[in-house]
Phi, psi and omega in degrees: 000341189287318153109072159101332200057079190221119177306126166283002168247135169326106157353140155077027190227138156204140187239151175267124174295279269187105174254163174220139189249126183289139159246099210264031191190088200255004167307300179294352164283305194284352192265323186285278204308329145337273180303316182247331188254344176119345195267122167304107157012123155227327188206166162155146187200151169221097190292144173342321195254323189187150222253115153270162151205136195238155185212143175254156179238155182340315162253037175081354216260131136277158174217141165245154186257140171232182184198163187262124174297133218287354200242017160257122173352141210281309183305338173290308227265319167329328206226011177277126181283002165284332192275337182291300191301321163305291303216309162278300204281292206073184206296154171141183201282142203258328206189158181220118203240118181243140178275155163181149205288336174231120208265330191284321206274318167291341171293299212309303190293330182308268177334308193287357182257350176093045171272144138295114176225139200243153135063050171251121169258147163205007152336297171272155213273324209253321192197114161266156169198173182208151189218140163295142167284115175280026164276339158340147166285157179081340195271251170106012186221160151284123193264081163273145206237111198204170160191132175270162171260354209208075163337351173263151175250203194215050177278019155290354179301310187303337201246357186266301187275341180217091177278323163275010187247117200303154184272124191271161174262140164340291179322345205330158177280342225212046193274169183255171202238159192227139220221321192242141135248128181250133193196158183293101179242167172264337187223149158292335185270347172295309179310288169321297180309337161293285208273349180243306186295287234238358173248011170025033165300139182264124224265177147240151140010082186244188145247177182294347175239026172208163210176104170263152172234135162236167178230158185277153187056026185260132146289348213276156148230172167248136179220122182250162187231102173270125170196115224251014163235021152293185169260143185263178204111170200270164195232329145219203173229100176305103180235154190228103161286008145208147195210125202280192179258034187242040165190220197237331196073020201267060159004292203312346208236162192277001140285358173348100174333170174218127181301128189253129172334181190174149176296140189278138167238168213234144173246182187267174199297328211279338183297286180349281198312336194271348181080018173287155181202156196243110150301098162269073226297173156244191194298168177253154160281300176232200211260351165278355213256154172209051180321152182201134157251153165210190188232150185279140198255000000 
């Protein structure tokens, strides 16, 4: 399955995988995220400390879910750094998980740029990682920094751990796509030095307090907001149930889908806690540009 020891992202690349939102019960999120929004199975697994799952969207984009694994010993759970996290926090996003091809080099540069970076593994034969401190400036989030080895998923976890829980079909006529991150920096150049120096994001079109990123081959994006008497970190997750037919939705490339207005729909609080928010876009000025209103869910 390692193919080779071969990276799945291309020398000279870096991609955003992933954002994961903590939870402490991810069944009714997952019954919601199925049912009403469209998203597909994709992964999930469960370790001594906590459980993932991850799931796709229209546009290819995931969010993964993680919960403190529910059967490890009560005494353990004191020192789970998910419960800790719940715990301070309530359910919402925990991490933003980006791929890159050279795992020795980019921690290395992380450093020489003054990032704090915890919690470096290379243990496994299969998957290295790292994490940005969100106390790190610009940041306010946990940044993983990571590269696999090993192109296979797993989604027997869903039918091994939630044996009742139906299986939806693929098809919804009307699913939705997950398009953004949103979040808070203090400064634009606090942004850039992340998400452009050392995260090798391509910038769009700003203002001075604003600022979208993108990567070749994501659907995902990032979109900040400089306000530099806020707390920085992130504040939502952008989703759209329509996306017209005039590109890939491929955020890096020069077809970038363009967002069609949509009916406002109402979510349940536990999304609400994940910081989700329904995008209703207005018109664009050019095919770069991703002006948004949007309503708090």
């Amino acid at each position: 399955k390692m193919e080779g020891n071969k990276t799945l992202v291309p020398v000279g690349e870096t991609r955003l995988d992933h954002v994961a939102c903590a939870v402490s019960d991810l069944r009714p999120v997952m019954t919601y995220f199925e049912g009403q929004l469209g998203g597909v199975r994709a992964d999930g697994g469960r370790n001594e400390v906590f459980d993932f799952a991850q799931w796709r969207f229209a546009n290819t984009a995931r969010i993964e879910l993680i919960q403190p694994n529910p059967d490890q010993p009560e005494g353990d759970k004191k020192r789970n750094f998910l419960v800790r996290f719940l715990k301070d926090n309530g359910p919402g996003i925990h991490h933003i998980t980006f791929l890159v091809a050279n795992f020795e080099q980019r921690v290395k540069k992380a450093r020489d740029m003054g990032y704090n970076v915890v919690g470096v593994s290379t243990a496994s034969a299969t998957w290295h990682e790292s994490f940005l401190h969100p106390k790190n400036p610009g940041l306010g989030v946990v940044v993983q920094i990571a590269q696999s080895f090993d192109p296979s998923t797993d989604v027997s976890y869903f039918s091994q751990y939630y044996p009742d829980a139906p299986s939806i079909p693929t098809g919804k006529d009307n699913p939705f796509a997950i398009l953004a991150i949103r979040t808070i920096a203090h400064s634009m150049d606090a942004a850039k030095k992340l998400w452009v120096e050392l995260l090798e994001g391509t910038v769009m079109p700003h203002s001075d307090t604003e600022a979208r990123f993108s990567w070749r081959n994501s659907p995902l994006q990032v979109h900040v907001t400089i306000d530099p008497s806020a707390p920085e970190g992130p504040t939502a997750i952008e989703i759209s149930n329509s996306i017209n037919d005039n590109g890939d939705n491929n955020s890096g490339s020069e077809s970038t889908k363009q967002l069609s207005s949509a009916a406002a729909i109402v979510l349940p609080p536990f999304l609400e806690a994940l910081g989700a928010k329904f995008v209703a876009p207005v018109s664009h000025t050019n095919k770069h540009s991703h002006a948004t209103s949007q309503a708090r869910l």
